[in-house]
C-alpha atoms as an extended CHARMM CRD file, in Angstrom:
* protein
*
       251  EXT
         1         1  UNK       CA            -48.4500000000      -34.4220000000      149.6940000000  PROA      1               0.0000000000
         2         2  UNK       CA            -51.9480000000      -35.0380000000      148.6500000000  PROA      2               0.0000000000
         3         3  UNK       CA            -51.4860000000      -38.6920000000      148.4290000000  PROA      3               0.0000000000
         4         4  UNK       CA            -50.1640000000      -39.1790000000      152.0960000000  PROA      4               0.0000000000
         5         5  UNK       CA            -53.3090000000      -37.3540000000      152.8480000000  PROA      5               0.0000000000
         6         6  UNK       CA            -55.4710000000      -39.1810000000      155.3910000000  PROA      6               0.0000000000
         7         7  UNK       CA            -53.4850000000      -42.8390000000      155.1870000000  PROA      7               0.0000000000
         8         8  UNK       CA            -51.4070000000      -42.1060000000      158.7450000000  PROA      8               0.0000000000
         9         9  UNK       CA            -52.5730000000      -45.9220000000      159.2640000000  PROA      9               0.0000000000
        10        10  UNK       CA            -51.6700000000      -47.6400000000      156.5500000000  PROA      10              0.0000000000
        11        11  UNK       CA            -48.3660000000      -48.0460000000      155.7200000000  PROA      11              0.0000000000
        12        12  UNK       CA            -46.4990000000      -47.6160000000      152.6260000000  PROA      12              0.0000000000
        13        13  UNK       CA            -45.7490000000      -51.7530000000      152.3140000000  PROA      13              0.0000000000
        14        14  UNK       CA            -45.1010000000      -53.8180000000      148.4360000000  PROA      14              0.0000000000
        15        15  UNK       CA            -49.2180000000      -54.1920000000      149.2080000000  PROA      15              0.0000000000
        16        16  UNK       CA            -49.9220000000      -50.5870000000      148.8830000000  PROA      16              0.0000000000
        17        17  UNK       CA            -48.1710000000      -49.7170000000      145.9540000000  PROA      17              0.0000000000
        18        18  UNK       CA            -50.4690000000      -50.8950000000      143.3070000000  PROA      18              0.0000000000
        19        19  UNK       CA            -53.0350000000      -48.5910000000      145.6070000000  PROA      19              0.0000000000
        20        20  UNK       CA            -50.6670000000      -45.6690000000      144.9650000000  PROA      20              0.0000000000
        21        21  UNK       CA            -49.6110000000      -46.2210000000      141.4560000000  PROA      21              0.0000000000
        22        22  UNK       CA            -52.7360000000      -46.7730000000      140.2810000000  PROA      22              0.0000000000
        23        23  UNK       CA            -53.6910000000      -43.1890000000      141.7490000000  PROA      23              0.0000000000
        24        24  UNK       CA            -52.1300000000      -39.9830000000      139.8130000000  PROA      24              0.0000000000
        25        25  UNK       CA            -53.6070000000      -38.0460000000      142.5450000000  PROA      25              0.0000000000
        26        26  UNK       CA            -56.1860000000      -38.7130000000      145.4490000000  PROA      26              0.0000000000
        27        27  UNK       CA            -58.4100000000      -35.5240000000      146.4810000000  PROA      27              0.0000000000
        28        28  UNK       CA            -57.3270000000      -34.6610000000      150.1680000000  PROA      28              0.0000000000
        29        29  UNK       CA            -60.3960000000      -35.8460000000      152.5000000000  PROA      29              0.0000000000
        30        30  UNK       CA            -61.3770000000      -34.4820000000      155.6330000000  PROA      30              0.0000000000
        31        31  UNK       CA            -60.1500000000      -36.9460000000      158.5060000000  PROA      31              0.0000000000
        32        32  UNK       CA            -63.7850000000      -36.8220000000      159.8640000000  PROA      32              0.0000000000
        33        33  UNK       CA            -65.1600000000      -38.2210000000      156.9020000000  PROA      33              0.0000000000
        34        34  UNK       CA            -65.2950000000      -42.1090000000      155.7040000000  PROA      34              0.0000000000
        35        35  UNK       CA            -62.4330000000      -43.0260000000      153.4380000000  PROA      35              0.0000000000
        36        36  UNK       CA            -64.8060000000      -46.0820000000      152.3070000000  PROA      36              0.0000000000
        37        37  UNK       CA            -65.5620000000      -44.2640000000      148.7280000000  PROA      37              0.0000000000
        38        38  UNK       CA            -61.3490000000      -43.6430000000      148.6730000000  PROA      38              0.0000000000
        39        39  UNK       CA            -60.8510000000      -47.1840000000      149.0220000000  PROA      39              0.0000000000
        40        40  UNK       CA            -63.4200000000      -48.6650000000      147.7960000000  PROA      40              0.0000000000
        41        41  UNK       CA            -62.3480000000      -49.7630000000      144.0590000000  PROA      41              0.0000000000
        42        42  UNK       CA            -58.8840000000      -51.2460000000      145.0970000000  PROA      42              0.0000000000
        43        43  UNK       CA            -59.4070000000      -52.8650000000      148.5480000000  PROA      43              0.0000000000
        44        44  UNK       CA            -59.5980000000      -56.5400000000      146.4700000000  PROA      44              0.0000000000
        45        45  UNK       CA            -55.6210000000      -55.7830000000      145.6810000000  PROA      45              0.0000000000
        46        46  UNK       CA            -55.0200000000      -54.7720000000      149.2450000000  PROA      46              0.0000000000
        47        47  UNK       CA            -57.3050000000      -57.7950000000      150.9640000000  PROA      47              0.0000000000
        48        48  UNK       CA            -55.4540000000      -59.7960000000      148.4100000000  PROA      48              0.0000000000
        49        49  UNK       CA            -51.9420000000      -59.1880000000      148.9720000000  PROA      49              0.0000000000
        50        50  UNK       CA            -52.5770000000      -58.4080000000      152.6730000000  PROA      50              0.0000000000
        51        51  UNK       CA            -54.4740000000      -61.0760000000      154.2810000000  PROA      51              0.0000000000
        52        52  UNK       CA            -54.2860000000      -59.3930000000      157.5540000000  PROA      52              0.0000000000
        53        53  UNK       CA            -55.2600000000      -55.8260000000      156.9190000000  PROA      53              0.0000000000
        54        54  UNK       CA            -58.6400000000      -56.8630000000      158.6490000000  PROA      54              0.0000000000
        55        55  UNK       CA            -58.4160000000      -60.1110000000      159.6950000000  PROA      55              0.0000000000
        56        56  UNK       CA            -56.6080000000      -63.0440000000      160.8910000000  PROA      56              0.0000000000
        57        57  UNK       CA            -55.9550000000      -65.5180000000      158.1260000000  PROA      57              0.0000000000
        58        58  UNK       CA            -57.2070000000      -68.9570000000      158.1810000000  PROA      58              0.0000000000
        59        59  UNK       CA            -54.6430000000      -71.1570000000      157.0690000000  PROA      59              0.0000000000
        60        60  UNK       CA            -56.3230000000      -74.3280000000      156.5830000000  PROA      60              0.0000000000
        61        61  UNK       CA            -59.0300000000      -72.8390000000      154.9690000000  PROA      61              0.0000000000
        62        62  UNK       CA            -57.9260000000      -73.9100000000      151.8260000000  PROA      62              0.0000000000
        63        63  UNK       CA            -56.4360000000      -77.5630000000      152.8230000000  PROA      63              0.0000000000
        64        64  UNK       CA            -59.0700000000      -78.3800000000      154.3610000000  PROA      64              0.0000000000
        65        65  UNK       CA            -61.7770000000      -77.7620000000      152.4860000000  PROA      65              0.0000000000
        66        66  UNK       CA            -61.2570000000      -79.3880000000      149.1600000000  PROA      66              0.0000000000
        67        67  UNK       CA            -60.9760000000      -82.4410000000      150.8820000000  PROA      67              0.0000000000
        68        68  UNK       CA            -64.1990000000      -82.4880000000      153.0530000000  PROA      68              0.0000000000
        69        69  UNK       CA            -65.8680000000      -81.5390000000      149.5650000000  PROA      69              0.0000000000
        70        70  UNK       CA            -64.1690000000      -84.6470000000      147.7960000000  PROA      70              0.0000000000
        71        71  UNK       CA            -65.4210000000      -86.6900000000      150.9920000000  PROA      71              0.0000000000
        72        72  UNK       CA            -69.1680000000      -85.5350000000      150.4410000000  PROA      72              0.0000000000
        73        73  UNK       CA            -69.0410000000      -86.1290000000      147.0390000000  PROA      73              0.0000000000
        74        74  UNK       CA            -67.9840000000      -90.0200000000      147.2240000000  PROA      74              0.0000000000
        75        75  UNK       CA            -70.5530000000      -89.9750000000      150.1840000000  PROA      75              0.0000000000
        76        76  UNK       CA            -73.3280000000      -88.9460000000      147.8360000000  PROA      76              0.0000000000
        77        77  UNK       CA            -71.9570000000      -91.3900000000      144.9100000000  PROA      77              0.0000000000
        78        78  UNK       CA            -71.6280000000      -94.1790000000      147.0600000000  PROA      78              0.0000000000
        79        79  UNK       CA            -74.9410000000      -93.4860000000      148.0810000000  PROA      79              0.0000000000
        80        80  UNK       CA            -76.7180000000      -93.7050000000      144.4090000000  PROA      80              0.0000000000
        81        81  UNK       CA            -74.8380000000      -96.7640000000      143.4230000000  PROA      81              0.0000000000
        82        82  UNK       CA            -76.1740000000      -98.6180000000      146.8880000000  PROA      82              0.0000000000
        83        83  UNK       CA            -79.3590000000      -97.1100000000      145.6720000000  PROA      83              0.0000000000
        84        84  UNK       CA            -79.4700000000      -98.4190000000      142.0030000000  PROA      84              0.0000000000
        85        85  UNK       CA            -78.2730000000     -101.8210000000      143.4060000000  PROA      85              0.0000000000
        86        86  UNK       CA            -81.8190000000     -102.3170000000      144.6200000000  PROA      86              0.0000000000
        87        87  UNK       CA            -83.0300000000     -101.9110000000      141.5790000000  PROA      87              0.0000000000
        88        88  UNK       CA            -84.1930000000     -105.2390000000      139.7000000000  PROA      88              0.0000000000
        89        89  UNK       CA            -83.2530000000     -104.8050000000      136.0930000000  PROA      89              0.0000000000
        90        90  UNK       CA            -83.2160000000     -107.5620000000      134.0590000000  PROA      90              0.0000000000
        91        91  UNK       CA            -82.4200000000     -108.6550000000      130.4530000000  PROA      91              0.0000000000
        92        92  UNK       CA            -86.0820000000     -109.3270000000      128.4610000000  PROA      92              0.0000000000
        93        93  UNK       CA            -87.2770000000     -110.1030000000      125.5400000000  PROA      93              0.0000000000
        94        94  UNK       CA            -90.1450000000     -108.6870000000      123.8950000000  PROA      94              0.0000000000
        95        95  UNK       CA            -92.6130000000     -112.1500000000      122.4590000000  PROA      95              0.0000000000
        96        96  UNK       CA            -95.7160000000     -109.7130000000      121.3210000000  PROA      96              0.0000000000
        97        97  UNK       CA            -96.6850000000     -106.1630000000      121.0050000000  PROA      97              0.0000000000
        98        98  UNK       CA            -99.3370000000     -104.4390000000      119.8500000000  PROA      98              0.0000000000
        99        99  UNK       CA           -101.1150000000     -100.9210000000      120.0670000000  PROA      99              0.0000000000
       100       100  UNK       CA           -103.2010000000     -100.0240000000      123.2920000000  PROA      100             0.0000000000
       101       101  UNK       CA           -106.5990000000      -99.8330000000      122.1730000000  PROA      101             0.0000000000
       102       102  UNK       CA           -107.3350000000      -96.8910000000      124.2850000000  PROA      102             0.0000000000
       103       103  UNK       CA           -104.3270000000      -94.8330000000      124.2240000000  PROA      103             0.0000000000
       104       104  UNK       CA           -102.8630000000      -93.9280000000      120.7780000000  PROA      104             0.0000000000
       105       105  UNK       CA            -99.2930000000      -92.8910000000      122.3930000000  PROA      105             0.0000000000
       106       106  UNK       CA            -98.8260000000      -96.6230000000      123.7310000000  PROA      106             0.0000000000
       107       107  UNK       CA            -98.0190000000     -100.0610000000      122.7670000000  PROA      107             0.0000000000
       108       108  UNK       CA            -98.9810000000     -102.7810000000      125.0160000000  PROA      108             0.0000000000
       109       109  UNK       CA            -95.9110000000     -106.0280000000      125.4300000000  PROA      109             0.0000000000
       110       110  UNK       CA            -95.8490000000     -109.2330000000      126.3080000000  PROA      110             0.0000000000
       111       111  UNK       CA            -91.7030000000     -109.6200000000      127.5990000000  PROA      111             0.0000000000
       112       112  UNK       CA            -90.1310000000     -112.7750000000      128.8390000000  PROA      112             0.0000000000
       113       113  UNK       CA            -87.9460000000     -112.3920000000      131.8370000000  PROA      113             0.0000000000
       114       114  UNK       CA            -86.7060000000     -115.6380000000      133.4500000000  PROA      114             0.0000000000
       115       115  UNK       CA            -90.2890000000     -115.4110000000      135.1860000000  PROA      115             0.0000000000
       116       116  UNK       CA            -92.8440000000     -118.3570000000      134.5310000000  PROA      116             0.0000000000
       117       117  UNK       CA            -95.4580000000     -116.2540000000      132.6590000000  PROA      117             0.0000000000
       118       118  UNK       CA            -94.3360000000     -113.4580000000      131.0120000000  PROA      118             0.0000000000
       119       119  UNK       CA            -94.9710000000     -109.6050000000      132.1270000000  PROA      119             0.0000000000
       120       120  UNK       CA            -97.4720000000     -107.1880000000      130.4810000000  PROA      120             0.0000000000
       121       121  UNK       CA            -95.6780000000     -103.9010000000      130.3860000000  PROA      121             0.0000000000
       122       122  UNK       CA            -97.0260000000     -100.8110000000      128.5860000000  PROA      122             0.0000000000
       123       123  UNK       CA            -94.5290000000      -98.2700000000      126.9180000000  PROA      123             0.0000000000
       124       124  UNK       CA            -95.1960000000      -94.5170000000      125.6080000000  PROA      124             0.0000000000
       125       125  UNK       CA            -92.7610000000      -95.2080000000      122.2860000000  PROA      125             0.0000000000
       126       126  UNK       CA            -95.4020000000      -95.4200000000      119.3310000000  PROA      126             0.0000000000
       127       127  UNK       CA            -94.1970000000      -91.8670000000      118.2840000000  PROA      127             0.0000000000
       128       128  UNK       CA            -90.9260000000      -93.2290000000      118.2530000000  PROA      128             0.0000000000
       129       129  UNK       CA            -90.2950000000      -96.7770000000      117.7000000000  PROA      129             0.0000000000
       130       130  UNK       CA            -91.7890000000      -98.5400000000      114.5260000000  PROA      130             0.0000000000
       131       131  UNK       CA            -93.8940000000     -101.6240000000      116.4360000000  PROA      131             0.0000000000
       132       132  UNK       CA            -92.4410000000     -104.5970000000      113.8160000000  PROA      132             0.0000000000
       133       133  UNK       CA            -88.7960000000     -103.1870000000      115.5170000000  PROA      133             0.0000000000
       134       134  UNK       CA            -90.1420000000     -104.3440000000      118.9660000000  PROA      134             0.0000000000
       135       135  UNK       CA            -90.9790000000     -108.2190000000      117.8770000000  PROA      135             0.0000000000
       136       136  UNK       CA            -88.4770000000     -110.3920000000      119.9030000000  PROA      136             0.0000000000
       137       137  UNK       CA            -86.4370000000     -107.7060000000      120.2650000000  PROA      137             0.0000000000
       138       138  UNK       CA            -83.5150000000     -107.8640000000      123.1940000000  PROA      138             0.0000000000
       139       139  UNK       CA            -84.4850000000     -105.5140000000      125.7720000000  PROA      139             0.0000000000
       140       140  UNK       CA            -83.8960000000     -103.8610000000      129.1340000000  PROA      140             0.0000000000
       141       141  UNK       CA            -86.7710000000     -104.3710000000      131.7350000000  PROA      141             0.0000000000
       142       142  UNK       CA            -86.7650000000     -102.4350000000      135.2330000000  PROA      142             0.0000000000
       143       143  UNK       CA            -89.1070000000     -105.2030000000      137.0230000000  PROA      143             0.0000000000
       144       144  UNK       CA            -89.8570000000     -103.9210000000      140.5200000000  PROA      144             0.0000000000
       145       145  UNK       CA            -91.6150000000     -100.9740000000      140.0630000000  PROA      145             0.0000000000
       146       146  UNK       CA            -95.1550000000     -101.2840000000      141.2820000000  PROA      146             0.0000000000
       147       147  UNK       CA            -98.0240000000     -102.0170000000      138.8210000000  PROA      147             0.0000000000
       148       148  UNK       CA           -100.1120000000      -99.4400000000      137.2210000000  PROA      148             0.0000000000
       149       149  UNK       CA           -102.9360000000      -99.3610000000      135.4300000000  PROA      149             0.0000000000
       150       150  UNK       CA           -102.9740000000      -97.8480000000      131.9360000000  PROA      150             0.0000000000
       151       151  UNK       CA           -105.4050000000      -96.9350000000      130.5500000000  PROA      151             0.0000000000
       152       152  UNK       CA           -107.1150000000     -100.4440000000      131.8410000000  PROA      152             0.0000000000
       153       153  UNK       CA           -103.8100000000     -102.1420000000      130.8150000000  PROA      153             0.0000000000
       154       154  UNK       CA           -101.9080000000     -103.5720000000      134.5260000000  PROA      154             0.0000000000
       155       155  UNK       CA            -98.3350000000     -102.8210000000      133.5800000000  PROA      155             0.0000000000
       156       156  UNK       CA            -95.6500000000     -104.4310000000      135.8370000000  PROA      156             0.0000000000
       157       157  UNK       CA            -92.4840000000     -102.6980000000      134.8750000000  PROA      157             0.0000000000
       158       158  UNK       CA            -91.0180000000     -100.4670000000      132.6500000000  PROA      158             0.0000000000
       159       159  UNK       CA            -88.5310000000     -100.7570000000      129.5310000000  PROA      159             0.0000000000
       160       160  UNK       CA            -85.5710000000      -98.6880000000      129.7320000000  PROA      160             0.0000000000
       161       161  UNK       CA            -84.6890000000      -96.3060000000      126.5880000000  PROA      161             0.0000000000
       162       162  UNK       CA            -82.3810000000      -93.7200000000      125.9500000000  PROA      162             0.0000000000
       163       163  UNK       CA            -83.4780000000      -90.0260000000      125.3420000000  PROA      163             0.0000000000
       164       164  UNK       CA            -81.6180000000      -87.0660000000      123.2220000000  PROA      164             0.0000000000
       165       165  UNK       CA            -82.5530000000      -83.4490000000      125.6560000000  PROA      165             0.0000000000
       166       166  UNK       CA            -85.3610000000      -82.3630000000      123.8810000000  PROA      166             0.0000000000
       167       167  UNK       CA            -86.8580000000      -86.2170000000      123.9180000000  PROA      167             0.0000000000
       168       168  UNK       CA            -87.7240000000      -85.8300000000      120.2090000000  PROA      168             0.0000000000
       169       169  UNK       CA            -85.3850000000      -88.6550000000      119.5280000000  PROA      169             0.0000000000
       170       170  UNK       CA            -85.9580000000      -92.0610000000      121.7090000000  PROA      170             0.0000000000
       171       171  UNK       CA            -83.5260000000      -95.9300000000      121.4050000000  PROA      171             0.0000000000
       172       172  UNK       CA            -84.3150000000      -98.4580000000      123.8600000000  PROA      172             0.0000000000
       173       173  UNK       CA            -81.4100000000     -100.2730000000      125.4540000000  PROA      173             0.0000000000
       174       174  UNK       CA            -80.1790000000     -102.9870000000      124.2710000000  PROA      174             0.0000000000
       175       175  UNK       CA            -78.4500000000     -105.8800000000      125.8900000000  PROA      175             0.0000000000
       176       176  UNK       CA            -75.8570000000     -108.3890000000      123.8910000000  PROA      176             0.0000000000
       177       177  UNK       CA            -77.4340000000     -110.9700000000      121.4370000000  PROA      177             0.0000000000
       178       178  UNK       CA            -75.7710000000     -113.8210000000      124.1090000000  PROA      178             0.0000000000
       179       179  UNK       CA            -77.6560000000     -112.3260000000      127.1610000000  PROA      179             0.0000000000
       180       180  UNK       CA            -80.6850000000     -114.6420000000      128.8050000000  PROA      180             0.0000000000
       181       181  UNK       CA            -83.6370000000     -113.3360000000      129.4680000000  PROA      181             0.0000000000
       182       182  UNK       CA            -84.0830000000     -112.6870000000      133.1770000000  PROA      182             0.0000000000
       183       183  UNK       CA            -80.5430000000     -112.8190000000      133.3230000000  PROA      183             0.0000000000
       184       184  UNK       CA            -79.7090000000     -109.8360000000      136.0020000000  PROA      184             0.0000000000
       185       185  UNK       CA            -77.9240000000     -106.5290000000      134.8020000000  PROA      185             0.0000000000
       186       186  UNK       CA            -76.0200000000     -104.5200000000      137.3390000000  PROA      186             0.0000000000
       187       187  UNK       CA            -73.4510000000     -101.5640000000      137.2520000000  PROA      187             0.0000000000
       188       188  UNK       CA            -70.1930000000     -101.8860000000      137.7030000000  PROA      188             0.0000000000
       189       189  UNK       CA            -67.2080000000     -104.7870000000      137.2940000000  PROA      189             0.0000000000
       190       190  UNK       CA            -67.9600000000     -108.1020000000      137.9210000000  PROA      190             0.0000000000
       191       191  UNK       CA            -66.6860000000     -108.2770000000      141.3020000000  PROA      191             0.0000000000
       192       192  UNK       CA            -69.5370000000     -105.7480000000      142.0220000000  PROA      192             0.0000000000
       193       193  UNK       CA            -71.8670000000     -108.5250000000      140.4880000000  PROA      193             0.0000000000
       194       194  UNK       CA            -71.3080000000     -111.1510000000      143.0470000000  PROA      194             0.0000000000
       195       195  UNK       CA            -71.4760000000     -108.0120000000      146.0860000000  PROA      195             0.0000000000
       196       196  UNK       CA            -75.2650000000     -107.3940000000      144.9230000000  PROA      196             0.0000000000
       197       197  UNK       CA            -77.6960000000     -107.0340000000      147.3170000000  PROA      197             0.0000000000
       198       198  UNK       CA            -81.8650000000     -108.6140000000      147.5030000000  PROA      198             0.0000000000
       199       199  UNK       CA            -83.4500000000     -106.3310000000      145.1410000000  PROA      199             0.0000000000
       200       200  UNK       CA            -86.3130000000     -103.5870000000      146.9400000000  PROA      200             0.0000000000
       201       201  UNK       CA            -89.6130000000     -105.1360000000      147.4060000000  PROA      201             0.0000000000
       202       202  UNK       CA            -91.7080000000     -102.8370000000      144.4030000000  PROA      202             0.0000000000
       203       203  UNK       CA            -93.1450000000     -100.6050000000      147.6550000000  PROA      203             0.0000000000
       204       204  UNK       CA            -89.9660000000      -99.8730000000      149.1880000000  PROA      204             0.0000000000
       205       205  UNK       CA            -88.9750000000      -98.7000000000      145.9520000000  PROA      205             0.0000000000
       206       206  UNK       CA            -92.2380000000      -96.0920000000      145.6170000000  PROA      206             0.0000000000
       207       207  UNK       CA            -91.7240000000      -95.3170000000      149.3940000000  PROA      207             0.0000000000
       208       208  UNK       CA            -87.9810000000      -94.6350000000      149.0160000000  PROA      208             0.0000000000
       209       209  UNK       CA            -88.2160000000      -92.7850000000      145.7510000000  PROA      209             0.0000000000
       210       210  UNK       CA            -85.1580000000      -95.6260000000      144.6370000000  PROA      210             0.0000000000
       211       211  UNK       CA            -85.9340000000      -94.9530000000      140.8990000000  PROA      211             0.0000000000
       212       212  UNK       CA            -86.2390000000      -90.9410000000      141.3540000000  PROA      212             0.0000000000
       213       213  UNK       CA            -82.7560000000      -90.8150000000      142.8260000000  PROA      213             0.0000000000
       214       214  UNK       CA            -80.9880000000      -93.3170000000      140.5210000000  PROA      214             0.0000000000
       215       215  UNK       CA            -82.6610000000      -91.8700000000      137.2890000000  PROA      215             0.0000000000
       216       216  UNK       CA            -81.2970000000      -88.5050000000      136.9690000000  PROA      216             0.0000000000
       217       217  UNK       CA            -77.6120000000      -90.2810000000      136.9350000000  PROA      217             0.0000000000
       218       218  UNK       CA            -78.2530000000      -92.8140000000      134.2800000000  PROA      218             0.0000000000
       219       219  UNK       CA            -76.8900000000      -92.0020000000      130.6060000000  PROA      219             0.0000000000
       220       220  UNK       CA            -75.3780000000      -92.8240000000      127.7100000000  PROA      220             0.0000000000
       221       221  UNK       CA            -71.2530000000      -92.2650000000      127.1830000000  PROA      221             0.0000000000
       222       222  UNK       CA            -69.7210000000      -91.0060000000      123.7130000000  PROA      222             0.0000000000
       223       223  UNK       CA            -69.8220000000      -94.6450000000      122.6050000000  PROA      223             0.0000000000
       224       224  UNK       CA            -73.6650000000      -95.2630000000      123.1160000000  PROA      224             0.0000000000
       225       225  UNK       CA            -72.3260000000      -97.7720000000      126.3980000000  PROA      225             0.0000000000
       226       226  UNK       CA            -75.4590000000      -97.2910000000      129.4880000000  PROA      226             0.0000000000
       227       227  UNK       CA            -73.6500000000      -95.8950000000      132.0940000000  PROA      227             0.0000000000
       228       228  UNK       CA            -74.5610000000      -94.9120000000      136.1400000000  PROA      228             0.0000000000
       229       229  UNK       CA            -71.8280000000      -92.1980000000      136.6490000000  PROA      229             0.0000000000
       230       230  UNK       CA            -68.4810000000      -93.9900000000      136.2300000000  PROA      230             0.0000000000
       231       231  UNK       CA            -70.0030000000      -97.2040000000      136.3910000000  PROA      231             0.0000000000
       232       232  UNK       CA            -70.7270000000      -99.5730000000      133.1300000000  PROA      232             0.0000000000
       233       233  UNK       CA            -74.4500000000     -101.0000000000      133.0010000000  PROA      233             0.0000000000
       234       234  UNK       CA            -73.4600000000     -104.7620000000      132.2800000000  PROA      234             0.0000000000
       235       235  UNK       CA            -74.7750000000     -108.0600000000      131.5980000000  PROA      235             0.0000000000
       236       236  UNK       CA            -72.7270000000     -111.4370000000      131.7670000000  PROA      236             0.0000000000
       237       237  UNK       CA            -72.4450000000     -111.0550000000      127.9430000000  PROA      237             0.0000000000
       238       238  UNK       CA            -71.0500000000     -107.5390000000      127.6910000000  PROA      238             0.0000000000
       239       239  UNK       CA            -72.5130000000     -104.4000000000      128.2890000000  PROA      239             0.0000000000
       240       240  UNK       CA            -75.5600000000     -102.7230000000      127.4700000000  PROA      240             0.0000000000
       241       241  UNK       CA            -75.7800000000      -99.9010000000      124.8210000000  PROA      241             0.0000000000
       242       242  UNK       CA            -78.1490000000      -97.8850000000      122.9550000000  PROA      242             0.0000000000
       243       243  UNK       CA            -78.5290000000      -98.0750000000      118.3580000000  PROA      243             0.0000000000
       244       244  UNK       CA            -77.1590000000      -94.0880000000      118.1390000000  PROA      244             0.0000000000
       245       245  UNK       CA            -77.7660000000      -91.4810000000      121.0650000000  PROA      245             0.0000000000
       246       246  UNK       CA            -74.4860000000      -90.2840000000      122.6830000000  PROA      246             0.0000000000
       247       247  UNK       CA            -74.3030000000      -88.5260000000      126.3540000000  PROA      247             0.0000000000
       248       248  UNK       CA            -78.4030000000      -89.2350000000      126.2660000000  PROA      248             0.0000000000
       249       249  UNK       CA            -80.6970000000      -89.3270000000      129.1280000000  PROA      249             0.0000000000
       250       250  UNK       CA            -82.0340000000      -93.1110000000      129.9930000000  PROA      250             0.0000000000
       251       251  UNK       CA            -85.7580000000      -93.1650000000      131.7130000000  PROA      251             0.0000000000
């Protein structure tokens, strides 16, 4: 018969028959000539139901792999969450602010955070956040980034804010009303809070890239709760959220 036609080596198993059904009739083909067109469109069913019709199975391909993936994947979480525990972030609270005299996108703030004189700290928000909303307002300071100079401003630090995708829509974080300034904020429970390390000197920070690795991880949850991955941003007083942006990015 035409369909018995050049398939002396493959026998007529349960995995062939879809081949065969499939097929009303297959055109005879010389036996000198490559059956790889014939075969072509249904070797996924044969490979499928025939692991061995070219090779040897692997049977712990498939044990053993999710689990090495799982074990990678802890790896690299484990690995930000040492990271953002060298990061000094601290409750503050904002005593002035005012407009940057020479850059139009920035206000200029005066923040108390446990520290004997308070830090200067400039922030990109005036196309965002009305300037009478920052005075004394609770907020969340990054401290040990490494100075820069703005626009002839120094600016030692940064305040954290929350961030819809297309960044037309900006909330800083807030801590609770009963937080202290300079009171510490980590992530996690609060047995994690009494495991934290020395916070990173500001260079080790810029030489590590310790902010670029944590950042990308930090958002918001469906409540408006900061969150690093799994793990809640928190203060002694409660945790830290933003006024409205849900699953947002926080910079």
């Amino acid at each position: 018969m035409a369909t018995t036609i050049g398939l002396r080596s493959l026998s007529l198993s349960s995995y062939s028959l879809p081949l065969l059904r499939s097929c009303k009739t297959i055109p005879s083909y010389p036996f000198t000539r490559s059956l790889k067109s014939l075969f072509l469109p249904y070797n996924r069913v044969i490979l499928k139901g025939c692991p061995s019709f070219c090779v040897s199975p692997n049977v712990n391909a498939e044990t053993t792999a999710p689990p090495e993936k799982e074990t990678d994947n802890n790896d690299n979480t484990d690995n930000i969450k040492n990271a953002a525990n060298l990061l000094d972030i601290r409750v503050g609270r904002i005593i002035k602010a005012w407009r940057h005299e020479e850059a139009d996108s920035l206000y200029v703030e005066e923040v108390d955070i446990g520290e004997p004189q308070p830090r200067i700290i400039c922030s990109g928000l005036v196309n965002y956040i009305p300037l009478e909303l920052l005075q004394d307002a609770k907020v969340v300071v990054l401290a040990n980034l490494k100075p820069r100079n703005m626009r002839g401003v120094k600016s030692s630090g940064m305040l954290m804010a929350a961030s819809d995708a297309s960044h037309e829509n900006v909330e800083l974080l807030v801590p609770p009303d009963a937080a202290v300034p300079g009171e510490t904020i980590w992530f996690g429970t609060e047995q994690d809070k009494d495991n934290q390390p020395d916070p990173a000197t500001p260079n080790q920070v810029q030489k590590k890239k310790i902010w670029e690795l944590v950042q990308p991880h930090l958002k918001t949850d469906v409540s408006c709760t900061a969150m690093l991955g799994e793990h809640l941003m928190q203060t002694s007083a409660g945790v830290v959220v933003c006024k409205s942006l849900k699953n947002a990015n926080i910079s």
